[in-house]
N, C-alpha and C positions, 0 to 999 in steps of 0.2 A: 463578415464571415458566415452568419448566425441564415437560412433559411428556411420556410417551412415545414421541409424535411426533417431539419434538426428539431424545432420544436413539436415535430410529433413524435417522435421519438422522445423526447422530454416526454413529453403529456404522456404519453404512452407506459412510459416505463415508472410514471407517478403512480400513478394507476394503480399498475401492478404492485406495488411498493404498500400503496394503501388500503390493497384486497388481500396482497398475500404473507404480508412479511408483520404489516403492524398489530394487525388483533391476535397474534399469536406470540409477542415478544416477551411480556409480562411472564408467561408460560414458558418459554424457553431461556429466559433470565434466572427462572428458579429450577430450570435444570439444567441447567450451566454447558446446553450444547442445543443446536436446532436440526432439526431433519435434513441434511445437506442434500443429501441423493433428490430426496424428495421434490424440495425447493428446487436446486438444482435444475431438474427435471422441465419445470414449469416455464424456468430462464431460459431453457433453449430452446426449448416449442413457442416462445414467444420471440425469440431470436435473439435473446439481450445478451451471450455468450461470445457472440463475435462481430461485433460490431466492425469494429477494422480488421477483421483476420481475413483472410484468401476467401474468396468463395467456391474457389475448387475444393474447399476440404469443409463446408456448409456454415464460410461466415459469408458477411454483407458483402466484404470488400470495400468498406467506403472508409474515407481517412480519416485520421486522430480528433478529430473535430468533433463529429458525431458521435465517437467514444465519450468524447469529453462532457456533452451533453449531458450522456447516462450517469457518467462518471457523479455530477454537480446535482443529477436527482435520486441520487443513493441520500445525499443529506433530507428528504422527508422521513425517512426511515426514524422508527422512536429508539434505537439504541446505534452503536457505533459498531458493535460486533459483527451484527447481519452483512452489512456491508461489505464491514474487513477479510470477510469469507468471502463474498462476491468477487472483492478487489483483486483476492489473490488468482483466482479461477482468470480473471479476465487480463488483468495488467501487471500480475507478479511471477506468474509461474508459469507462464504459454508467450510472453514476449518474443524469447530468443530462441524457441524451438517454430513460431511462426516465421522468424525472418531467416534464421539460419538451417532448420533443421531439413533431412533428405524428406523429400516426397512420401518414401516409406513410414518416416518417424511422425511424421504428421498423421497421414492416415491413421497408423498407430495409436497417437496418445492427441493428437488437437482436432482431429475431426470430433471423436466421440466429446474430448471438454468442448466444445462447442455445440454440439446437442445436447449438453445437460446428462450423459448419461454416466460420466463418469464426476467424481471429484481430485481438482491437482492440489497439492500443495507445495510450497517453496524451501529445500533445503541446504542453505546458507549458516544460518549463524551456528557456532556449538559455545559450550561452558569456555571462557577464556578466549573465545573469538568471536565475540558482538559486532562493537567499530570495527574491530581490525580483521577485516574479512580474507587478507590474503594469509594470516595466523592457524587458519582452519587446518586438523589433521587430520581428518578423514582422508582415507584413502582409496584408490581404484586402482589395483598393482594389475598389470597384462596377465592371462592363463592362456598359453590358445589363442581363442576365438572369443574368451569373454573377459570381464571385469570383475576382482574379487576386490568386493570390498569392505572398510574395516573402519570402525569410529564410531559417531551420534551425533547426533545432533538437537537441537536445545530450542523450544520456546515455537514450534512449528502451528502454525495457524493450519485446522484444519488436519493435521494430523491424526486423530484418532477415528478420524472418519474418510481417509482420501484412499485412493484405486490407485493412484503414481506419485513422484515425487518429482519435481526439477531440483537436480540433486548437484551442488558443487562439492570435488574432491580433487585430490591431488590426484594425479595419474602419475606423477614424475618426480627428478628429484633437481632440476633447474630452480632457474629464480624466481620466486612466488607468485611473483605476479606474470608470469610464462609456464608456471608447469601443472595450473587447474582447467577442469575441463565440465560443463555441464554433461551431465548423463538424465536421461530418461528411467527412471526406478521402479519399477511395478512394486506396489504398495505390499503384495500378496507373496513377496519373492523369499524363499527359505532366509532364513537368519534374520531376519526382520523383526525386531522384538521393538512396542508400543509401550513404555517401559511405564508410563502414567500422565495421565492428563493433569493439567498444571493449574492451581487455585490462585486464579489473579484479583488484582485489585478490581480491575473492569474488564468490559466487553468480557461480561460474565457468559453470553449465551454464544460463543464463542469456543471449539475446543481447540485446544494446544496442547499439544506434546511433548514429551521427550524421545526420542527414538534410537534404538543399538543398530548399530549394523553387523553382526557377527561370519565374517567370509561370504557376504552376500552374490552370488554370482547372476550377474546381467551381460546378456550379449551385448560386443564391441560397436554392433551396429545401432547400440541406442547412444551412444554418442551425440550431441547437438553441436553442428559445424565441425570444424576443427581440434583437434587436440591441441591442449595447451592455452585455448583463444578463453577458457571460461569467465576467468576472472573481467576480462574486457566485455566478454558478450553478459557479464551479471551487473557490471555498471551501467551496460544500454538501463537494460530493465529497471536498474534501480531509478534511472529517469523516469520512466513510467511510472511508476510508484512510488515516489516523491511526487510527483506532480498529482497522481490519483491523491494524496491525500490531502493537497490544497483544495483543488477541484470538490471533492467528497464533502470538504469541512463549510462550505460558502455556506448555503442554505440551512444547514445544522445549523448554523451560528446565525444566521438571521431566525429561525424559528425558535432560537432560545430567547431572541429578545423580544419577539413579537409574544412568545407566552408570559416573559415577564414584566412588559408592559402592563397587556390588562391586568396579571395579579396585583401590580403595583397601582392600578388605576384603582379600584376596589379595594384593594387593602388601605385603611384606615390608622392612623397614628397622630394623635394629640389636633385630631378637630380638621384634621385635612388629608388627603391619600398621599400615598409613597410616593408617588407618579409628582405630584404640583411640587414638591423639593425640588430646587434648580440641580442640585449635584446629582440627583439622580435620571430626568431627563436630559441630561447635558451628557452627563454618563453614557448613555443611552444613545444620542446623538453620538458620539466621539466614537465607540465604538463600532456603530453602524458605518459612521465611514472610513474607518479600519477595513471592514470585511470588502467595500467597494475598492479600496487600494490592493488587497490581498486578489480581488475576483480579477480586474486588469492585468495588475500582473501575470496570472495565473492563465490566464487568455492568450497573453503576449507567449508566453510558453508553448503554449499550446497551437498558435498560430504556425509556430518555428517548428516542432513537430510534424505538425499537418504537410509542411515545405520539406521533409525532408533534413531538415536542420540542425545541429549538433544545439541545444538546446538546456546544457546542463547546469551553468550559470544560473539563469531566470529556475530551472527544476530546482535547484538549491538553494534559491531565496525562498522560492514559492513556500517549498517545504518546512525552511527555518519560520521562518514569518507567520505559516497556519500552526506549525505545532503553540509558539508562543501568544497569539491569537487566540487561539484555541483554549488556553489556560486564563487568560484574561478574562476573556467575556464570561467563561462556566464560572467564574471566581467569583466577576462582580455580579451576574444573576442572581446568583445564589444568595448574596449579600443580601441583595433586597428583597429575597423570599422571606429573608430572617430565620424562625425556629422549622416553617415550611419547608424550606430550603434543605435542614440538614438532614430531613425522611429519606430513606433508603430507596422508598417507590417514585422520591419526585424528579421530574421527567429534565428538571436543571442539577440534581445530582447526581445523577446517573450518567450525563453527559461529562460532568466535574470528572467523575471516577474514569470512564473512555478516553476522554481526549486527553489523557496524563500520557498515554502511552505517544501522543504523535510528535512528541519530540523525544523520543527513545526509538523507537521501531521505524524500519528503513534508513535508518541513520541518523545519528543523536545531533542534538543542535551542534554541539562542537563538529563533528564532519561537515553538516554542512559550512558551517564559518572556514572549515579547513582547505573544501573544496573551492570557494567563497573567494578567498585570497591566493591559491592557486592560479583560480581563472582572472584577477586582478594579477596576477605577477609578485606579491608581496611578501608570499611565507617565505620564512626565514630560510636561505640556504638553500630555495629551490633554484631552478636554474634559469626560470623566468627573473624570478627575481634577480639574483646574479645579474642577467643582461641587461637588466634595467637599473643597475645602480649605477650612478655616473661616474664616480669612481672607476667602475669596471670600462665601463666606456672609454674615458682616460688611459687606462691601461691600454687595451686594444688601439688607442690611436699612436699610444706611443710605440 
């Protein structure tokens, strides 16, 4: 799949990763947000904003593949945050207004996040509706010719610094998963209250919000596709971004172990290094071919993407697999850094603290296992399942 092309755009966007993003993370760790606009800025005059999006509205146009590239060299990056902001700008909150949205609405809100001149961010989850995203009560009741809307929403990457929102709400009062609709949000829009940015465990240089929407009114015409379709068209996306954070997490997790390698080669205990212990280069080994299992996979996804492909299966291993992945290798790193390990500035507990969130965020391991068994036919009581019990079969033949 892998061509030239792709790997300059790797190298390329490494690059830029290790000019622009790494000597200033230390500094934006300890003030708990980074320059978005700014950075921002740099990513789309370097083009790294729209790798797959339309080129009529100033992306590449080239397919999920070469996303995926950039996607897999966001992992040189020294924190998980920087990233996590990139991610959403690219593969969380512009997915379903590039495949669905009018000509107008693009121009609008995905030309500019595609030149870097604006910042998006994603809002889905609120207090009491995390997993359960069709739970959400925000709303967008009709006025006219616009949408007034009413609610908050909770834990928004990006929010205390974004120009728009991709904003799911109800518009209706049908069945949950039929009466939400993505809207287009100008960040700037009366009622709009940033109610405080949120003090997390990681992806410290990273802001998050909470945000009110108090009668906020947005014209009908920022709508993405259809009314009603939102909930469907935020499961594409959430493909997207389950999958970005497999992709994201390969090369993090090989650079956690190639740094603690050498510390473990040079670190010294009882007349030999850490490293010549079989448990711990066997460790080391064992996990390393964890991440080539997780990187295949995550290809194979990625491959079926690139085709077009309902893809969501493999997106929900990928995604189960790198969060727990992801918590394994920070864990055993760190082990063998020893008293090193538990410093606040070192570059394997900082990761420890990040990667806690990737089987929480975009959907908790349990969904995925839930989605998991769906797409096997086995959850209890679904209707997949149903069909394929032979019992039921029996019945229907009698």
């Amino acid at each position: 799949m892998l061509t030239p092309e792709h790997a300059q755009i790797g190298d390329s966007f490494r690059r830029f990763v290790e000019r622009e993003i790494n000597p200033h993370v230390d500094e934006w760790e300890r003030a708990g947000a980074f320059p978005a606009h700014e950075l921002f800025a740099k990513l789309g005059r370097g083009g790294f904003l729209g790798i797959n999006k339309p080129a009529a509205f100033g992306g590449m146009g080239l397919d999920y593949s070469y996303q995926a590239v950039m996607v897999e060299a966001l992992g040189y990056a020294d924190c998980g945050s920087v990233p996590m902001a990139i991610g959403i700008q690219t593969d969380m909150a512009t997915p379903a207004l590039a495949r669905h949205g009018s000509d107008e609405l693009k121009r609008e809100f995905l030309a500019p996040s595609i030149a870097g001149n604006v910042v998006s961010c994603l809002g889905v989850s609120e207090v009491g509706a995390g997993s359960d995203v069709a739970a959400i009560r925000t709303t967008a009741r009709h006025d006219g010719g616009d949408y007034v809307i009413n609610g908050g929403k909770m834990w928004i990457t990006n929010g205390a610094q974004a120009d728009w929102m991709c904003l799911l709400a109800n518009t209706g009062d049908g069945p949950r998963h039929r009466n939400k609709s993505l809207i287009c949000l100008p960040m700037k829009a009366k009622g709009i209250t940033v109610a405080r940015t949120l003090d997390k465990l990681g992806m410290r240089a990273s802001d998050t919000a909470q945000i009110f929407f108090d009668d906020v009114r947005v014209p009908r015409r920022h709508l993405i596709g259809e009314e009603g379709m939102g909930f469907t068209y935020q499961m594409q996306q959430f493909q997207e971004e389950r999958l970005w954070v497999a992709l994201s997490a390969l090369i993090h997790m090989e650079r956690a172990i190639e740094k603690t390698v050498a510390y473990a080669r040079e670190r010294q205990a009882f007349g030999r290094s850490i490293l010549d212990n079989q448990v711990v280069h066997f460790r080391m080994a064992e996990l390393q071919t964890e991440i080539e299992l997780l990187r295949s996979l995550s290809w194979r996804a990625t491959a079926m993407i690139a085709r077009g492909e309902d893809a969501t299966q493999l997106c929900s291993m990928a995604k189960l697999k790198a969060g727990r992945l992801l918590r394994e290798v920070s864990d055993s790193c760190l082990q063998y850094w020893g008293g090193m390990g538990f410093m606040w500035d070192n570059p394997v507990s900082r990761m420890y603290r990040d990667s806690r969130l990737d089987s929480i965020g975009g959907g908790a391991d349990e969904i995925m296992l839930t989605i998991i068994c769906k797409q096997m036919g086995i959850l209890p009581g679904s209707a997949a399942a149903e069909r394929r019990r032979p019992e039921a079969g029996s019945a229907a033949a009698q």
